[in-house]
C-alpha positions as CSV (number, residue, x, y, z in Angstrom):
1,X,25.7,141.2,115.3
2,X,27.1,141.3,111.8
3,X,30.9,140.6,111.2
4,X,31.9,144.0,110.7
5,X,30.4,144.8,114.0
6,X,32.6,142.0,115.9
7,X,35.3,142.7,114.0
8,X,35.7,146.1,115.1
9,X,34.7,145.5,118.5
10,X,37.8,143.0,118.9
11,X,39.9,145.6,117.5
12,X,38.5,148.4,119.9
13,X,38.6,145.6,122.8
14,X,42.1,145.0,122.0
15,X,43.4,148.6,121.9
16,X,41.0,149.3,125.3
17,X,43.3,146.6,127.0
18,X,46.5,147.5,126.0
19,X,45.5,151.3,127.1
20,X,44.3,150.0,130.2
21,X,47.5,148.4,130.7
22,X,49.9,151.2,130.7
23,X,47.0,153.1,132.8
24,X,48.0,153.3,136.1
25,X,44.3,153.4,138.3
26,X,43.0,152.5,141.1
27,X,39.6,152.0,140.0
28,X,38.3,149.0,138.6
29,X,37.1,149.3,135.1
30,X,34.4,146.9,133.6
31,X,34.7,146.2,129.8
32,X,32.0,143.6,128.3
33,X,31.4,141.8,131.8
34,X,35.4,141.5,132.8
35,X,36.3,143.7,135.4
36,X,40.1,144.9,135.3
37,X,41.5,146.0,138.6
38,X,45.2,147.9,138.5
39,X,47.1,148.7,141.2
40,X,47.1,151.9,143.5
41,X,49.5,154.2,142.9
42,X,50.8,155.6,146.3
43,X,50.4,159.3,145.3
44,X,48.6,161.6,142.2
45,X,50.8,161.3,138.5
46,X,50.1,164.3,136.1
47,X,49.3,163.1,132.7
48,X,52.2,161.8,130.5
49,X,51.9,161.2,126.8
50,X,54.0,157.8,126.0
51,X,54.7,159.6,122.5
52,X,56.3,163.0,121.3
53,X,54.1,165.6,120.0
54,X,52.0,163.7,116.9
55,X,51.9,166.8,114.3
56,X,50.4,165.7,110.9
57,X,49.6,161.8,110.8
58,X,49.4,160.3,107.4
59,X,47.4,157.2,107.4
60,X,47.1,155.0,104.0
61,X,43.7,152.8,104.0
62,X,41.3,151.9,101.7
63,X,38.0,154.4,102.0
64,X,35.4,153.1,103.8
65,X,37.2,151.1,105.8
66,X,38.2,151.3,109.7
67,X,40.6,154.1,111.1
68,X,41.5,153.8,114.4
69,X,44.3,156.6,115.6
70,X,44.9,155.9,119.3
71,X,46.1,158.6,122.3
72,X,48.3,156.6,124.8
73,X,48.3,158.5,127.9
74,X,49.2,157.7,131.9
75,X,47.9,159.2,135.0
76,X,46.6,158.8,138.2
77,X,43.6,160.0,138.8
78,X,42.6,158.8,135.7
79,X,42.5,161.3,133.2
80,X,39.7,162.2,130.8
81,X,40.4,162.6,127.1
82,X,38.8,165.4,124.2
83,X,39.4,165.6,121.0
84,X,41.9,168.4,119.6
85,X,42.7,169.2,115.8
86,X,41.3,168.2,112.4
87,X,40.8,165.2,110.4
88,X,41.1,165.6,106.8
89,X,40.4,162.5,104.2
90,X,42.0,162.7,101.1
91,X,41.7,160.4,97.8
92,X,45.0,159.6,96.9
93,X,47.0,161.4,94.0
94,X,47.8,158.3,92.0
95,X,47.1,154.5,91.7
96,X,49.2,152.1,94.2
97,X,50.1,148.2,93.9
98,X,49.1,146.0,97.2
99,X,51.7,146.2,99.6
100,X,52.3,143.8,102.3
101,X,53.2,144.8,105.9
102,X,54.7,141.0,106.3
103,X,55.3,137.9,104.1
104,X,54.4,135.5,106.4
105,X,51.6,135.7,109.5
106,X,51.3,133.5,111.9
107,X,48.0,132.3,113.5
108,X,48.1,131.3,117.2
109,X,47.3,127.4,118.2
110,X,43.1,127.7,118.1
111,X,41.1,125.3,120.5
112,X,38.4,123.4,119.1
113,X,34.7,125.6,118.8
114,X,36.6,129.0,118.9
115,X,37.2,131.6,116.2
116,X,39.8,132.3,114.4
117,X,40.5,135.5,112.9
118,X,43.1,135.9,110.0
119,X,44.1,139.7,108.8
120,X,45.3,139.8,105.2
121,X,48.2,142.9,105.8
122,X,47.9,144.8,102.4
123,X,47.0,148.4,101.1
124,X,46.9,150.0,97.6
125,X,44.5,152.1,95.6
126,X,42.5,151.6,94.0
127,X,40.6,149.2,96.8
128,X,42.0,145.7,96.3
129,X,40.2,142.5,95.9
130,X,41.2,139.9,98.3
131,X,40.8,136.2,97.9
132,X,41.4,133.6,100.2
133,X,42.7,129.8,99.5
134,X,43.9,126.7,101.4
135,X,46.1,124.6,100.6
136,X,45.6,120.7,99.6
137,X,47.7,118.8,102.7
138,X,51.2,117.2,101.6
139,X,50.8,119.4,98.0
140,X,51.7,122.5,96.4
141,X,48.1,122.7,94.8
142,X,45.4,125.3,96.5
143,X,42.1,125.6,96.4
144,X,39.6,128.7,97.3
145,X,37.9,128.4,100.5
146,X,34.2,127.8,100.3
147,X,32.5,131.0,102.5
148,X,29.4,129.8,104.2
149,X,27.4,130.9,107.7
150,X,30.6,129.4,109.0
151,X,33.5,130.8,107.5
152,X,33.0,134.6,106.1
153,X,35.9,137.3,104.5
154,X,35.4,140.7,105.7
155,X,37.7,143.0,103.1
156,X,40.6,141.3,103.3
157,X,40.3,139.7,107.0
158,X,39.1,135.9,107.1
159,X,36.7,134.4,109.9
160,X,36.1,131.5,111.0
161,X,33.6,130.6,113.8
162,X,33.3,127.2,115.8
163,X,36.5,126.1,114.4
164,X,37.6,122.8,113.7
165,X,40.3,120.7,113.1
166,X,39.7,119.6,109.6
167,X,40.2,124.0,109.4
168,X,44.1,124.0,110.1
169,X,46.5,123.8,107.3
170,X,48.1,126.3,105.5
171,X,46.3,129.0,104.2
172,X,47.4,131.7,101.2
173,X,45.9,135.7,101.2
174,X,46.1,136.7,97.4
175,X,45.3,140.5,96.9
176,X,45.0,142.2,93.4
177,X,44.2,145.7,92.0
178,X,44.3,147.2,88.4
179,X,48.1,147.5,89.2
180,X,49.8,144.5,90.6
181,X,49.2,141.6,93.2
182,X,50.9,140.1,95.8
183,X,50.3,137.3,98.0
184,X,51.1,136.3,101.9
185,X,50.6,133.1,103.7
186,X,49.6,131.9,107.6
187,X,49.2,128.6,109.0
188,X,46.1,127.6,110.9
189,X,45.7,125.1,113.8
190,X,43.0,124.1,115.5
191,X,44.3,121.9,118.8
192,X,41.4,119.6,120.3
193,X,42.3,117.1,123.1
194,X,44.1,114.1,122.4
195,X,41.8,111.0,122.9
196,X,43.0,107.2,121.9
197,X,41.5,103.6,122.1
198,X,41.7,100.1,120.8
199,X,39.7,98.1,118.6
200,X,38.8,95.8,120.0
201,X,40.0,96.0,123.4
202,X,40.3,92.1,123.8
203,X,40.3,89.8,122.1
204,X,41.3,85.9,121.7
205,X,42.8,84.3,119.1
206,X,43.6,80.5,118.2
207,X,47.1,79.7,117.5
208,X,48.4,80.5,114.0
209,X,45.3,82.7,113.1
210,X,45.6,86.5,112.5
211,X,45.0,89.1,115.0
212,X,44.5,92.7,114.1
213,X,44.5,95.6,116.4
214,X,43.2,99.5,115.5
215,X,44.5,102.0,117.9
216,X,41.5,104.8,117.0
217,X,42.4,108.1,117.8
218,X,41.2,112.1,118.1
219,X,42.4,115.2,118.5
220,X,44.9,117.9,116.9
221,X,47.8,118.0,116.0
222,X,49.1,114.3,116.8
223,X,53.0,114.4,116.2
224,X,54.0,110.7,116.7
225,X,52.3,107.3,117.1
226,X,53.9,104.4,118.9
227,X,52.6,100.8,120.4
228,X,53.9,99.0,123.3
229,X,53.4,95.5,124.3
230,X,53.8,94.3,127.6
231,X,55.9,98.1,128.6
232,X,58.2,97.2,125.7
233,X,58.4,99.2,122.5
234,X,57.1,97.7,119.1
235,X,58.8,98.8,116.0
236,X,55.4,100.0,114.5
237,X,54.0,103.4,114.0
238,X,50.7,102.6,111.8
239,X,47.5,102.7,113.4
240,X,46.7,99.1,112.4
241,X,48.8,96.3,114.0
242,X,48.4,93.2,112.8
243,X,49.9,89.7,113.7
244,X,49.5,87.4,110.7
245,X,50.0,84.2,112.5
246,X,49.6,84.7,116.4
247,X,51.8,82.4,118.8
248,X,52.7,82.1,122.2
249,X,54.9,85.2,122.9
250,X,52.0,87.3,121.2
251,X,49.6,87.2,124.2
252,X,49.7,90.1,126.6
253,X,48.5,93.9,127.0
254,X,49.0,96.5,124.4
255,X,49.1,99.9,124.1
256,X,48.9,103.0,121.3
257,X,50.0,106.1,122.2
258,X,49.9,109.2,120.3
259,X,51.5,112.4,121.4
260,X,52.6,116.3,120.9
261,X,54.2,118.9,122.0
262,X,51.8,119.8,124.7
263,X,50.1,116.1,125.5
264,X,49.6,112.2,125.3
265,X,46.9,109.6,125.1
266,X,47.1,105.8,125.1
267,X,44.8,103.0,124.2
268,X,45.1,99.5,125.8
269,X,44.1,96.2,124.8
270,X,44.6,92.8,125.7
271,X,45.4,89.7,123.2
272,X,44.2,86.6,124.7
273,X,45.3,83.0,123.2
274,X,42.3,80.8,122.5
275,X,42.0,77.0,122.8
276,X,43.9,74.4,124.7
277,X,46.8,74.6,122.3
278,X,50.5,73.4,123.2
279,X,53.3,74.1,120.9
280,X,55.4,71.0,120.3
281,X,57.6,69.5,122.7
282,X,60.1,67.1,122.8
283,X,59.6,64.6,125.3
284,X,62.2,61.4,124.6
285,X,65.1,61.8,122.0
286,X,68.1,59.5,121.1
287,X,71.6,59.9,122.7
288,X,75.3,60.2,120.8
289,X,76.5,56.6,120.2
290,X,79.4,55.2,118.4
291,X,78.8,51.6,116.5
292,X,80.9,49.5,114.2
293,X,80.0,49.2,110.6
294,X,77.5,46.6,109.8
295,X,75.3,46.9,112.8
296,X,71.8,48.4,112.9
297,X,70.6,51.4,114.4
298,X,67.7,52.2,116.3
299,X,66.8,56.2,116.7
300,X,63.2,57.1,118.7
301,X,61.7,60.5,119.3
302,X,58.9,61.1,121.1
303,X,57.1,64.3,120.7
304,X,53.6,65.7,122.5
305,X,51.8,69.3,121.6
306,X,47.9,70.4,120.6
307,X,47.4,69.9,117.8
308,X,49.6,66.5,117.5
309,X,52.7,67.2,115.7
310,X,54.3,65.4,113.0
311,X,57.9,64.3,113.6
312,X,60.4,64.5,110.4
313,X,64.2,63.4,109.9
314,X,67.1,64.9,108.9
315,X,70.6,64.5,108.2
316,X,73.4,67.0,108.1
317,X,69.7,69.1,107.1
318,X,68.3,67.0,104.5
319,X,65.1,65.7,105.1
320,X,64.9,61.4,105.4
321,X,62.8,59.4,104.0
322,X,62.2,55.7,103.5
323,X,64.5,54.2,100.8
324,X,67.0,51.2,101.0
325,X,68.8,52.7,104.2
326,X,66.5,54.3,106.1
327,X,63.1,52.7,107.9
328,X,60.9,55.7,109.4
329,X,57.4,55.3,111.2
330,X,55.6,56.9,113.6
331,X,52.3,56.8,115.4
332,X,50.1,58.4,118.1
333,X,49.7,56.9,122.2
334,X,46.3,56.8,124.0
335,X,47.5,59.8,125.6
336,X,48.0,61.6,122.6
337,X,52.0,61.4,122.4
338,X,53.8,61.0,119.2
339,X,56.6,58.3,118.6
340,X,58.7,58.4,116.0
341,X,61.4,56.1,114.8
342,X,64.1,55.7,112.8
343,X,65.8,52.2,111.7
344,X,69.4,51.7,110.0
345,X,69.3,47.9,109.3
346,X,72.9,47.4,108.4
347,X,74.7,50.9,108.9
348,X,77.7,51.8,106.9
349,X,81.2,54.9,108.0
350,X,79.3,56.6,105.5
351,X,76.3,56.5,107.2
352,X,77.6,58.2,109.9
353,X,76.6,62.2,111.2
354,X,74.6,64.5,112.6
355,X,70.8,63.1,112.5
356,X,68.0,65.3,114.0
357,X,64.5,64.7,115.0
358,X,61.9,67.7,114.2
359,X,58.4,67.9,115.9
360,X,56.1,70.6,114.2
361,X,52.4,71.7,113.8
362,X,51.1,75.1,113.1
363,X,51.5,75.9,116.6
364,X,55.6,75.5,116.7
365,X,57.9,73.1,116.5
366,X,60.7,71.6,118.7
367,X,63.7,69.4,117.7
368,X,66.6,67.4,118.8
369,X,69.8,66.4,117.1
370,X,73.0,64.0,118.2
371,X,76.0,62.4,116.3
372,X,76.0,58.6,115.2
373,X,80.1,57.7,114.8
374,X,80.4,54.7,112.9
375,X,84.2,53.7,113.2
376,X,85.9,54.4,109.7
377,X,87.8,56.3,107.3
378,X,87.1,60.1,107.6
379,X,84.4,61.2,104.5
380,X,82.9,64.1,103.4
381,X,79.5,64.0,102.3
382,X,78.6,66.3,99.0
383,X,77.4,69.8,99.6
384,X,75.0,71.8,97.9
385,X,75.6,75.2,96.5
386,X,75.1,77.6,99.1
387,X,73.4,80.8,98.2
388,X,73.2,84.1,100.2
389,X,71.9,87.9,100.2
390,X,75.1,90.2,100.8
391,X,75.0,91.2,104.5
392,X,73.6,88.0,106.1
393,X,75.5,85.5,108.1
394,X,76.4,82.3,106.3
395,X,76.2,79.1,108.5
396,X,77.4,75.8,107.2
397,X,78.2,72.6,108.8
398,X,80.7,70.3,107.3
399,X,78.8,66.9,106.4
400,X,81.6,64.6,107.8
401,X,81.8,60.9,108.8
402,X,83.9,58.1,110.2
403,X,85.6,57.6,113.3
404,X,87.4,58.9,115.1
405,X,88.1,62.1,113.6
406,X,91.5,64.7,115.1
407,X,90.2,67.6,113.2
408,X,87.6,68.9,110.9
409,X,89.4,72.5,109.1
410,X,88.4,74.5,106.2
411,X,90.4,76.5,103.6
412,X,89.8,78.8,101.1
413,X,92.4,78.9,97.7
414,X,94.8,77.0,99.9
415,X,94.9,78.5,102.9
416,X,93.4,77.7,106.4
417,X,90.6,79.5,107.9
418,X,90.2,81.9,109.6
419,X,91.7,84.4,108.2
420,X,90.0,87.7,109.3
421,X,87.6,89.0,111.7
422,X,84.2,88.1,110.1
423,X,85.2,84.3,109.7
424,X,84.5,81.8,112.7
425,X,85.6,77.9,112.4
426,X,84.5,75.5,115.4
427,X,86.1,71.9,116.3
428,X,82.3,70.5,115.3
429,X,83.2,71.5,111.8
430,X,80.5,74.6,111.6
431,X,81.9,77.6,109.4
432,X,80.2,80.9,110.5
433,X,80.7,84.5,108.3
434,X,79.5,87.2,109.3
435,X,78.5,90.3,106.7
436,X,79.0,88.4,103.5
437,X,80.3,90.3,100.9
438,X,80.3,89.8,96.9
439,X,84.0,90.8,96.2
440,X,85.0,89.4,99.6
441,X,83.0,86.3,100.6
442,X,81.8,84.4,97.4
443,X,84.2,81.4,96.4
444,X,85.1,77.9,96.9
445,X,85.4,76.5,100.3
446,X,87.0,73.4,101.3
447,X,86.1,71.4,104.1
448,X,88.9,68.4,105.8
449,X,88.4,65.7,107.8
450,X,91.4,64.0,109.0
451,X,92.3,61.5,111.8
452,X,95.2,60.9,113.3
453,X,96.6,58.5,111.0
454,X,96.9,61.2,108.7
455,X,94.3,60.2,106.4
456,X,91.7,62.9,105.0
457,X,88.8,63.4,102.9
458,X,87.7,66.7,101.6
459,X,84.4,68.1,100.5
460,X,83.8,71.4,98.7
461,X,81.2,74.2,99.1
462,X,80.9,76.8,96.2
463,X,79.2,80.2,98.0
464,X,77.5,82.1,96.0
465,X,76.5,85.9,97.6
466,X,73.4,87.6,95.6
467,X,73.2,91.6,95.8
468,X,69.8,92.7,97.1
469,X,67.9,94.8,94.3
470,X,65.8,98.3,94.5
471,X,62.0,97.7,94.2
472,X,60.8,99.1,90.8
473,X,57.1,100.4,90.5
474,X,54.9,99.9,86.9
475,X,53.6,102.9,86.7
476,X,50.0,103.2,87.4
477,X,47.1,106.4,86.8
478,X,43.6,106.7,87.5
479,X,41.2,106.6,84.3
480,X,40.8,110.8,84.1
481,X,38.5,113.1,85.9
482,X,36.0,111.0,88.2
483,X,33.0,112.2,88.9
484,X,30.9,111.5,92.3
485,X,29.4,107.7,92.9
486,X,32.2,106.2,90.4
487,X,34.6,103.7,91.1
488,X,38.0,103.5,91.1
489,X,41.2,101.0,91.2
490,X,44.5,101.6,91.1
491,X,47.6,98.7,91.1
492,X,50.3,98.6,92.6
493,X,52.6,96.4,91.1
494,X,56.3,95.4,91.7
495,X,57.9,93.4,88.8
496,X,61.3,93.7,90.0
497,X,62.9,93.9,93.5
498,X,64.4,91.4,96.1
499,X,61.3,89.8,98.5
500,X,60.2,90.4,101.4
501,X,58.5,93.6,99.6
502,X,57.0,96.0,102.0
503,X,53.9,97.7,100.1
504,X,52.3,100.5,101.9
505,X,49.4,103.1,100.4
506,X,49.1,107.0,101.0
507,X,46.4,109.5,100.5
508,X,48.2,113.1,100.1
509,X,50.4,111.7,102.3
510,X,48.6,110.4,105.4
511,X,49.1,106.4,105.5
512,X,46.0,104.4,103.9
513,X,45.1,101.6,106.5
514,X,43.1,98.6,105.2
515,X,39.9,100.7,105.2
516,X,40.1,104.2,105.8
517,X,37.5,106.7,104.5
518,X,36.0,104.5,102.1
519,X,39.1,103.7,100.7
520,X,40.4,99.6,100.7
521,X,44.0,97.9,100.1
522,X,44.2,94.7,99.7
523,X,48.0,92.5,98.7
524,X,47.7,90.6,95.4
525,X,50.4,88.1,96.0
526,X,53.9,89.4,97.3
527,X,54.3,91.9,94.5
528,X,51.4,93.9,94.2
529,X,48.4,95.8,95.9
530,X,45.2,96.7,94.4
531,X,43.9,100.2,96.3
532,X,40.2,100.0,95.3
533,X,37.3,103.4,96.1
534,X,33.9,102.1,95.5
535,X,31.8,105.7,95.3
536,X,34.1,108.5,94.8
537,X,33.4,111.2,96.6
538,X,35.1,115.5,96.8
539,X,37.2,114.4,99.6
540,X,38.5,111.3,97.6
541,X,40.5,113.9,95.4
542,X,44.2,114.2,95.5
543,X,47.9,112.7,95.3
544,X,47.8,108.5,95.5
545,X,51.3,107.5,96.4
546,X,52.3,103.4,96.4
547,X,55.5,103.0,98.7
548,X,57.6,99.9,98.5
549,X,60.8,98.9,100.7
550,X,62.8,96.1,100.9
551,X,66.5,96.0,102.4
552,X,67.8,97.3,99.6
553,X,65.9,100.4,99.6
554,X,62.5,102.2,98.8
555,X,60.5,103.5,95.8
556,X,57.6,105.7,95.5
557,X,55.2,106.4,92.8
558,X,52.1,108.5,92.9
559,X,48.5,109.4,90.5
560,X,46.8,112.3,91.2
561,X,42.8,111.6,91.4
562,X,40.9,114.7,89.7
563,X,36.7,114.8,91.1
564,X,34.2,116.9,89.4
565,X,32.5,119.2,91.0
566,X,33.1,121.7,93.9
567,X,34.2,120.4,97.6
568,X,32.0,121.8,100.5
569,X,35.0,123.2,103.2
570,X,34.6,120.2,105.6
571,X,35.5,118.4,102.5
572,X,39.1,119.7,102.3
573,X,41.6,117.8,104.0
């Protein structure tokens, strides 16, 4: 059966049902296989026209084509119908521009493997020529869709059999004549169940390696994407999640879902942790003790985890290490524990703090920290200059010594602290504020140790509070028109902009994962991403868009890749 043919049988089948409908019968009707039964009316009904008297009818079409004029009558029994009056054709009297019965038309939701039928509303004389285009997803550019044994245009009506979802988008009627044009739009979809899964479903992973998940997915039209782990929501909506250094916490089940209006599907997987690995622990650690000057000092932490961890020093947060005051050694038991130790021969007031013992390996770390009061004047040690993004939280401890110390304060210009709502000052001598501000928050702070002799020693902290910068984009471009089984790169690069950068690729706006439809990303340090195509092929063409955020904002900059030669329609996407 040509296309003509079904065409007009849809139409007829159509105006047979809605006939049928305001028929009142109580005989069943068959109609291509489907039998219609109404119900029976309880006595005879005289025909009724659902219109007034017709008179002349005037109908403006294009010769040659279809003219269906319809008599919508009711009755019971069913009536029978004859023909009454003249037709009369007529060339019209002058030359007409298209004109549209509707700007816009919509086309219902389509399932998968059905047709879809889209009229082009327009009529002029002489006959227009009507062209049909899609557009390119995410961009104002069209292209003319490819007619096959798949996809034919009858006058201005387009069909499209055993549709598919790579057919929705938005689609653009352009009709022209020797007088004008005009255009009219529709949008297509084609809905196919939602299916999702995870690759790879489990897996196991060693401590500190990467783990990548890809929730792989089906079906039209997917509205949102989410993951899950363990029933709780993950702030990720890319189909590729991936953990760059896996640890304890990581392990557990996770899930993608994907969802629209009408549906959902999920994916599940499982992360396994691989090996025999324990993150450090710490098994022995010094207490608090208070010693006069000139005595020595013995500290000792013992520390056990898989791999063995190494134990460090600190004081006040500056690393130890051996020198004329301090002693520090460490080595492994048969059972596979770590000791460390730390030896002050001859300890001075000076000497005096906050000392901590750090365990580490690439699997965690664990630490312990206590005060050594060695009796004395107070003293403050020196502090380094304190830098900090605007909107973090600034944390500082005041490096004091001696014993015993009443009070450990600190001002600012003078005056004592606190002195408003984002400033927090403990008795240990830590200084917390909260949402650091340039104009507010960067200056000189003063830290005092007294005791209650009313002896003091002060110590000075300079705070200095950076402004986050906007990433900037060099601008990039693909090397002209590409034609099939070429290569191509592009780089993103990001020469200025506050780190952690956040780079992120996009084909006509769909998200690029790491490998997606022959297309790669890969980072080049922590400023730059190389998106690489190694055969170029139709679908390739399109917008390229880099994206890069950081917490002081977001910038965007985009190529447009230009194929030769014609796409097949499976190739637009």
């Amino acid at each position: 059966m040509s296309f003509q043919s079904l065409l007009l049988e849809s139409m007829v089948e159509a105006l047979f049902r809605k006939l049928q409908s305001r028929m009142t019968s109580s005989c069943p009707v068959k109609f291509r296989d489907t039998l219609y039964q109404n119900s029976e009316p309880t006595n005879n009904v005289p025909p009724k026209s659902s219109s007034e008297k017709y008179g002349n009818i005037f109908l403006r079409s294009a010769i040659g084509s279809v003219v269906i004029m319809t008599c919508e009558v009711s009755g019971y029994p069913p009536p029978k119908f004859r023909g009454k009056g003249s037709t009369i054709v007529k060339e019209p009297t002058g030359s007409v521009g298209p004109q549209l019965t509707a700007r816009t038309i919509d086309i219902k939701l389509v399932k998968s493997g059905d047709s879809a039928v889209a009229l082009c509303p327009a009529q002029s004389f002489p006959v227009p020529h009507f062209r049909w285009y899609k557009f390119i997803e995410g961009t104002n550019r069209k292209q003319a869709v490819t007619l096959n044994d798949r996809v034919k245009q009858v006058a201005g009506t387009l069909i499209i059999r055993e549709a598919r979802v790579d057919d929705s988008g938005k689609y653009l009627c352009v009709v022209n004549n020797s007088v004008g044009g005009e255009s009219v739009e529709t949008v297509l979809t084609v809905t196919a169940p939602l299916k999702a899964k995870i690759d790879p479903p489990v897996q196991t992973v060693d401590f500190g390696r990467p783990a990548v998940f890809t929730c792989k997915f089906e079906g039209n039209p997917i509205k949102t994407m989410s993951w899950v782990k363990d029933g709780n929501p993950i702030e990720h909506s890319d189909a590729v999640l991936r953990i760059e250094a896996v640890r304890k916490e990581d392990k557990g089940m996770y899930q993608c879902f994907i969802r629209n209006d009408q549906e959902s599907a999920e994916g599940t997987a499982e992360l396994k942790l691989g090996g025999r690995f324990e993150p450090p622990q710490i098994r022995h650690a010094f207490n608090e003790e208070t010693v006069q000057p000139g005595n020595s000092v013995f500290l000792k932490c013992i520390a056990s985890g898989n791999p063995t961890p190494e134990i460090t020093w600190e004081l006040y947060g500056r690393k130890l290490s051996n020198n004329d005051v301090y002693q520090i050694g460490q080595y492994v038991t048969v059972n596979g524990d770590v000791v460390s130790h730390l030896n002050i021969t001859t300890i001075h007031t000076n000497d005096g703090g906050l000392y901590r013992c750090v365990a580490s390996s690439k699997v965690g770390s664990a630490d312990h920290s206590a005060r050594i009061n060695v009796y004395g004047l107070p003293f403050v040690r020196s502090m380094e200059k304190q830098a900090i993004v605007a909107g973090g939280t600034l944390i500082v401890h005041c490096p004091f010594a001696g014993h015993p110390v009443e009070a450990v304060v600190w001002e600012r210009d003078g005056r004592l602290l606190p002195n408003n709502r984002k400033q927090k000052v403990f008795p240990n001598g830590t200084l917390i504020i909260e949402n650091v501000e340039r104009a507010s928050d960067q200056a000189t702070y003063v830290c005092v140790a007294k005791n209650s002799q009313g002896y003091s020693a002060r110590g000075s902290l300079e705070v200095q509070v950076m402004g986050i910068v906007a990433p900037v984009i060099s601008p990039f471009q693909f090397d002209g028109p590409l034609n099939a089984g070429d290569s191509a790169i592009l780089t993103c690069y990001v020469p200025q902009g506050d780190k952690p950068l956040k780079i992120k690729w996009y084909h006509n706006n769909r998200h690029i994962t790491h490998h997606s439809k022959g297309i790669s990303t890969s980072a080049f340090g922590s400023q730059a991403s190389i998106l690489n195509i190694n055969h170029v092929e139709p679908h390739h063409r399109g917008e390229y868009s880099c994206l890069v955020t950081n917490a002081a904002g977001k910038s965007k900059f985009t190529a447009f890749l230009n194929v030769n030669g014609r796409s097949t329609w499976s190739e637009i996407t």
